[in-house]
Every structure is written in structure tokens, then in C-alpha cells.
C-alpha positions as CSV (number, residue, x, y, z in Angstrom):
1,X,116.4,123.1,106.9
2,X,114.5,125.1,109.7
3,X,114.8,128.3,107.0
4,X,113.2,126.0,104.4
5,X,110.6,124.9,107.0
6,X,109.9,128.3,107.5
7,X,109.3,129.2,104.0
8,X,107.3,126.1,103.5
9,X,104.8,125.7,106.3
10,X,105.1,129.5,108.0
11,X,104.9,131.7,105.2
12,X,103.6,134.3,107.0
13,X,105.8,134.5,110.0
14,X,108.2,136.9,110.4
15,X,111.8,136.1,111.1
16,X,112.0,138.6,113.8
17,X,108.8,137.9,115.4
18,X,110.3,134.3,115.6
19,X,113.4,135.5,117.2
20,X,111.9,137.6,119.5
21,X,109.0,134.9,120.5
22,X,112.4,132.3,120.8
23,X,114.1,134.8,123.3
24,X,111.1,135.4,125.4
25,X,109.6,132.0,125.7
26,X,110.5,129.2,123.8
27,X,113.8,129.2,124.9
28,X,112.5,127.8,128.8
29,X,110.6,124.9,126.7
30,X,113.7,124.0,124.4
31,X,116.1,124.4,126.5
32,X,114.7,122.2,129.1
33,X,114.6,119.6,126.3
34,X,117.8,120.4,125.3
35,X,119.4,119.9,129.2
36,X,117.2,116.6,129.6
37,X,118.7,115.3,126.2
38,X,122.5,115.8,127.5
39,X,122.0,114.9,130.8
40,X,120.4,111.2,129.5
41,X,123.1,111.3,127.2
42,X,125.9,111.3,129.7
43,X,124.3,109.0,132.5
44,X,123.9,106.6,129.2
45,X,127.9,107.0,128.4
46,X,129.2,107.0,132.3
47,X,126.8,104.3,133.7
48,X,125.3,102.2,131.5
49,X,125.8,98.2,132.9
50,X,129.0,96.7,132.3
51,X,127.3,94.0,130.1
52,X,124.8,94.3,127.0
53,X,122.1,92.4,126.7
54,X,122.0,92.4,122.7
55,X,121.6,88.8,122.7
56,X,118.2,88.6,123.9
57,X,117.6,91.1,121.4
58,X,118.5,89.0,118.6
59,X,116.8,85.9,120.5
60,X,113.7,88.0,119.7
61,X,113.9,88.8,116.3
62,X,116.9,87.0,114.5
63,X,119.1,89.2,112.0
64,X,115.6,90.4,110.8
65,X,117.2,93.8,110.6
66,X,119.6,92.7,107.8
67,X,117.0,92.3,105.6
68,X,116.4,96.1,106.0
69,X,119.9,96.6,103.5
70,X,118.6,93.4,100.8
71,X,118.4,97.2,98.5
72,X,121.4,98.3,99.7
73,X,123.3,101.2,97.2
74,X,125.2,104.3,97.5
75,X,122.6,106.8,96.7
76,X,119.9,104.9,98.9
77,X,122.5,105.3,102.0
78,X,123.4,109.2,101.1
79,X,119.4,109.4,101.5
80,X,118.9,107.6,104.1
81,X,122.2,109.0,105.7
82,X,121.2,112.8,104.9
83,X,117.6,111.5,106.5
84,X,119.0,110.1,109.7
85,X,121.3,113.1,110.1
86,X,119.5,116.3,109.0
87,X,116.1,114.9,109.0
88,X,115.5,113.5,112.3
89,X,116.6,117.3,114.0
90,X,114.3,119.3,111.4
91,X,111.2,117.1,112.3
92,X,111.6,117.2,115.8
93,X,112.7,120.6,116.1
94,X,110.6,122.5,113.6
95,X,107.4,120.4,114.7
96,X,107.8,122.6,118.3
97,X,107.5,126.4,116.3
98,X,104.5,125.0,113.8
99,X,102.3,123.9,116.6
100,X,103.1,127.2,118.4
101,X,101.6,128.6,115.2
102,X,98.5,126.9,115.5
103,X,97.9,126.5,119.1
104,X,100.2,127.3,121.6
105,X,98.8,124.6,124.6
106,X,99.5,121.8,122.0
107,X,103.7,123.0,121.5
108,X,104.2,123.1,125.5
109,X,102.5,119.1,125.4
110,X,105.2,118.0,122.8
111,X,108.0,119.7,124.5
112,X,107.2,117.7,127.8
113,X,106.0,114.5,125.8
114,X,109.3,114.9,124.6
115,X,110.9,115.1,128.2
116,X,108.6,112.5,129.3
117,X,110.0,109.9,126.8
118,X,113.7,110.3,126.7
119,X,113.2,110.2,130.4
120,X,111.4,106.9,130.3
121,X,114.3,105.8,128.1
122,X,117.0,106.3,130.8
123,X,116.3,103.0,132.7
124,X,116.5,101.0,129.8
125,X,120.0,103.1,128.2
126,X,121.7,102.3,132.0
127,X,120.3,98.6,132.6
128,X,119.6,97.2,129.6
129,X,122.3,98.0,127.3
130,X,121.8,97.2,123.7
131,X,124.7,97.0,121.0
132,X,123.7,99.2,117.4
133,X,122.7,95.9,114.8
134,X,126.0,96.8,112.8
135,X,128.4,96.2,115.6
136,X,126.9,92.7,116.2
137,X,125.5,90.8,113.1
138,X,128.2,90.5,110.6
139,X,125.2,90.7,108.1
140,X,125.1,94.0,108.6
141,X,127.2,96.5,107.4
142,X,127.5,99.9,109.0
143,X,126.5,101.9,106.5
144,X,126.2,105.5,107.8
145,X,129.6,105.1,109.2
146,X,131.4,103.9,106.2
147,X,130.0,106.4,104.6
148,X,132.9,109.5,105.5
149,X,135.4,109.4,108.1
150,X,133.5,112.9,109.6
151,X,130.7,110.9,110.2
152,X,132.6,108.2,111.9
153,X,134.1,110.1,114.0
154,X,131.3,112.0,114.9
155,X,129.1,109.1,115.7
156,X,131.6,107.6,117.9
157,X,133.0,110.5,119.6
158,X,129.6,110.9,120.9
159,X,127.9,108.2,121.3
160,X,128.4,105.0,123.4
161,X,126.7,102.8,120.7
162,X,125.4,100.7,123.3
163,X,122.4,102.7,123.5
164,X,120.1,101.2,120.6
165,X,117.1,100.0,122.9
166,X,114.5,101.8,122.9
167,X,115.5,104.0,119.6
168,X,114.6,107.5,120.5
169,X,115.3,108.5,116.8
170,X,112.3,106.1,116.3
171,X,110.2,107.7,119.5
172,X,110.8,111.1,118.7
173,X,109.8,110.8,115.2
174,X,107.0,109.0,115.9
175,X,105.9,111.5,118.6
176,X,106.8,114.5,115.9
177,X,104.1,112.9,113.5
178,X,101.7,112.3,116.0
179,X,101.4,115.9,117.4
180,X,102.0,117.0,113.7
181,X,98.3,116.2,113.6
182,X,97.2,118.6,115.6
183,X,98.5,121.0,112.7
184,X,97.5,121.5,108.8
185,X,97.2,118.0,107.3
186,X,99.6,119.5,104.5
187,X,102.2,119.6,107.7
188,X,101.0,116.8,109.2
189,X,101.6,114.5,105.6
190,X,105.1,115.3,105.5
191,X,106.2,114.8,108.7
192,X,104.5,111.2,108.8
193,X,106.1,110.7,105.7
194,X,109.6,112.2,107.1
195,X,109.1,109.8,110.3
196,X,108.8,106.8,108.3
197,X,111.9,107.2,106.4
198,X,113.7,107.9,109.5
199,X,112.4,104.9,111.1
200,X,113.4,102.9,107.5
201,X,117.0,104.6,107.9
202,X,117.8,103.1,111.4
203,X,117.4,99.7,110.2
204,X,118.7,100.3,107.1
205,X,122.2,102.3,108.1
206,X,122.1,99.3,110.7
207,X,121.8,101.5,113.8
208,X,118.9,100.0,115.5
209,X,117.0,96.6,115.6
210,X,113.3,96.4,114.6
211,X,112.8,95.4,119.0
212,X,114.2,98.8,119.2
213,X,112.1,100.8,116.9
214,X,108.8,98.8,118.1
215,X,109.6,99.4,122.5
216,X,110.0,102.7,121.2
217,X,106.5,103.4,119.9
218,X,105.4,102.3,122.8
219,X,107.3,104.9,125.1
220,X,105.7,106.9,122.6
221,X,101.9,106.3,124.1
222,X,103.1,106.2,127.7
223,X,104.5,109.9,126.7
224,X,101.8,111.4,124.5
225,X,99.4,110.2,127.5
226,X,101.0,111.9,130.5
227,X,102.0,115.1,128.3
228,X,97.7,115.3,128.0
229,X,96.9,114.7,131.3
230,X,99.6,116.7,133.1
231,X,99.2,119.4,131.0
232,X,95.5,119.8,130.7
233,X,94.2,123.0,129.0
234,X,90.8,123.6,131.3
235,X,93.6,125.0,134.0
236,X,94.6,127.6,131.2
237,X,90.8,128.1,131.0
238,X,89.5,127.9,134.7
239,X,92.3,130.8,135.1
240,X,90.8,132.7,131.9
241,X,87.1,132.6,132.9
242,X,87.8,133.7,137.0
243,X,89.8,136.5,135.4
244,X,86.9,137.6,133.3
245,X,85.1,137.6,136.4
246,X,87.0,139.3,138.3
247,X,86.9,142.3,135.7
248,X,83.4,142.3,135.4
249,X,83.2,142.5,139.4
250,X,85.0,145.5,139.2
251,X,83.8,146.7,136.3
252,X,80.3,147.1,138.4
């Protein structure tokens, strides 16, 4: 998928160049990510509250989510399954190297937006533990892992399933799309589109509630805000302009 996003929106890069631009610098910024992500991942499986709380979750909004699979069928769950799966990493990843394209500020912003809101999500992951919809209305099936016994597996060999509110596959979409529009509206169209359907396939593959998806968009602000203040680009250009005057001093 990252190849095809290549092709698609960075025609003119150069699979070396990318390499080489990975290795130097983009590594610090992903890998950070990347180290956040597992760390929140394993204070979620290790010390989450002995308790849920997925019935004041369903206080709030019913077994809404069930109507999400009324146009339930197999080739709408191998979408929405391929789209939860392969989908979700492709927008968030790839969104990082085609804002680096177009302005390299705006890439360092969504990698600590995207620190700033799984880290906002750890309180609620330990304290306020939510059951997936699937494992608590009976009118929901559990699609995606029905699906293949791989999947299954996969899904609960690494995930404690009590982790549905906030739904960071929601956030992270969401904040994908909405630095996505800092790039070329053709860009910026497909990943809305793409965020969308991802959103569609948690409720759909009964994986999250709608409570979940709508907290989530709200993490979303609280991180897109404090990734613009805290990483303001007139410090990038307060350190450009005394630089220019320092040459010019010494140029005379």
C-alpha cells in the first residue's frame, strides 16, 4: 500500500531519496510514535481497572451500533475488514511522508499530534475500561473476527479488547484527514474519504461504539491544538532570520 501511495501521490520521489531521508530523520519522528504506541499498548493490557464500565456506554447510546451491520454481507465485511486492517496503517502512516513532501513543519505537527492523542487516550484505556460492541450486545456479531481464524487470533493475541473507548482507529483517522489538508486537495479527498470508511468499519465489524468514535474526535481537537501551539513555526523562522543576520554581519 505505501508502494501504491508512492506511485499515486509522490510520483516524483525517488525511492532512494526516501530511504535515505527515512534513515536520517524520519526515523526519530516515527519511531517515537512507534515506542508511544507500544508503551500505551502495554500499560492498556497490564493495568487497565479490574472492572469495565461498558454499561454506561450502552446507557448512553443503546445497541445504536447494531444498526451499523442492518447491510451486513460477506463482501461488505471483506471491505470493511481489508479497510480496518490495511487501510487504517496506510492513511496514518503514508499521511507523515506526503506532508514531508509539501512542507516539512506540518509532518513533525502530525507526528506529535499523533503522540499527543494516544497519550491523552491512556487515562481513559486504564480507568475507564470499555468492552469492543461485539463482546457485549448479542446484536452484534463480530464480524472481522469470524471472518478467518488468522485474524482471530491476531486480534486477540494482541489486544485486550477492553480498550474501545476512545477509538484511536477513529482519532487517528480523523487526525490523518485533517492534516491531509494541508496537502493537495487530490490527497486530501481520499484520505477523508479513507477516514470515513474506517470510522463506518469500526461500527460495522462491531469493534467500537458510536460514544467511542465521537470522544475520539474530540481528543482529536485537544491534539491538533497543542501539536500547533507547541510546535510553532516563527521559532523555525526567528532562528532563520538571526542567521541571516549574522552572515551579513560578517559579511561586512
Amino acid at each position: 500500500m505505501l508502494l501504491v501511495g508512492k506511485q499515486v501521490f509522490l510520483p516524483d520521489a525517488r525511492i532512494r531519496t526516501l530511504f535515505r531521508d527515512f534513515f536520517k530523520t524520519d526515523w526519530k519522528y516515527l519511531g517515537v510514535a512507534w515506542v508511544v504506541t507500544n508503551i500505551v499498548n502495554t500499560l492498556a493490557l497490564h493495568f487497565h481497572a479490574g472492572r469495565t464500565f461498558t454499561e454506561f456506554v450502552y446507557a448512553i447510546e443503546g445497541a445504536t451500533v447494531a444498526t451499523f451491520q442492518g447491510i451486513a454481507s460477506t463482501p461488505l465485511t471483506l471491505a470493511f475488514t481489508a479497510v480496518y486492517l490495511v487501510g487504517f496503517p496506510f492513511v496514518v502512516l503514508f499521511t507523515y511522508f506526503k506532508l514531508k513532501a509539501h512542507d516539512e513543519e506540518e509532518a513533525k505537527r502530525y507526528a506529535l499530534a499523533y503522540v499527543f492523542l494516544v497519550l491523552l487516550a491512556v487515562p481513559f484505556f486504564i480507568l475507564f475500561p470499555v468492552k469492543v460492541s461485539s463482546l457485549y450486545l448479542t446484536t452484534v456479531e463480530p464480524l472481522m473476527y469470524e471472518l478467518d481464524p488468522a485474524i482471530k487470533y491476531g486480534i486477540f493475541s494482541t489486544d485486550t479488547l477492553v480498550k474501545a473507548f476512545p477509538s484511536l482507529h477513529t482519532g487517528l483517522s480523523v487526525l490523518a484527514a485533517l492534516y491531509a489538508r494541508k496537502a493537495d486537495a487530490a490527497y486530501s479527498y481520499t484520505i477523508g474519504v479513507l477516514a470515513v470508511a474506517i470510522v463506518f468499519s469500526t461500527l460495522y465489524l462491531g469493534v467500537h461504539w458510536v460514544t467511542d468514535a465521537v470522544f475520539a474526535v474530540v481528543l482529536v481537537a485537544c491534539a491538533y491544538y497543542l501539536s500547533q501551539r507547541v510546535s510553532e513555526p516563527r521559532w523555525s523562522v526567528v532562528s532563520r532570520e538571526a542567521l541571516a543576520a549574522v552572515r551579513r554581519t560578517a559579511g561586512r
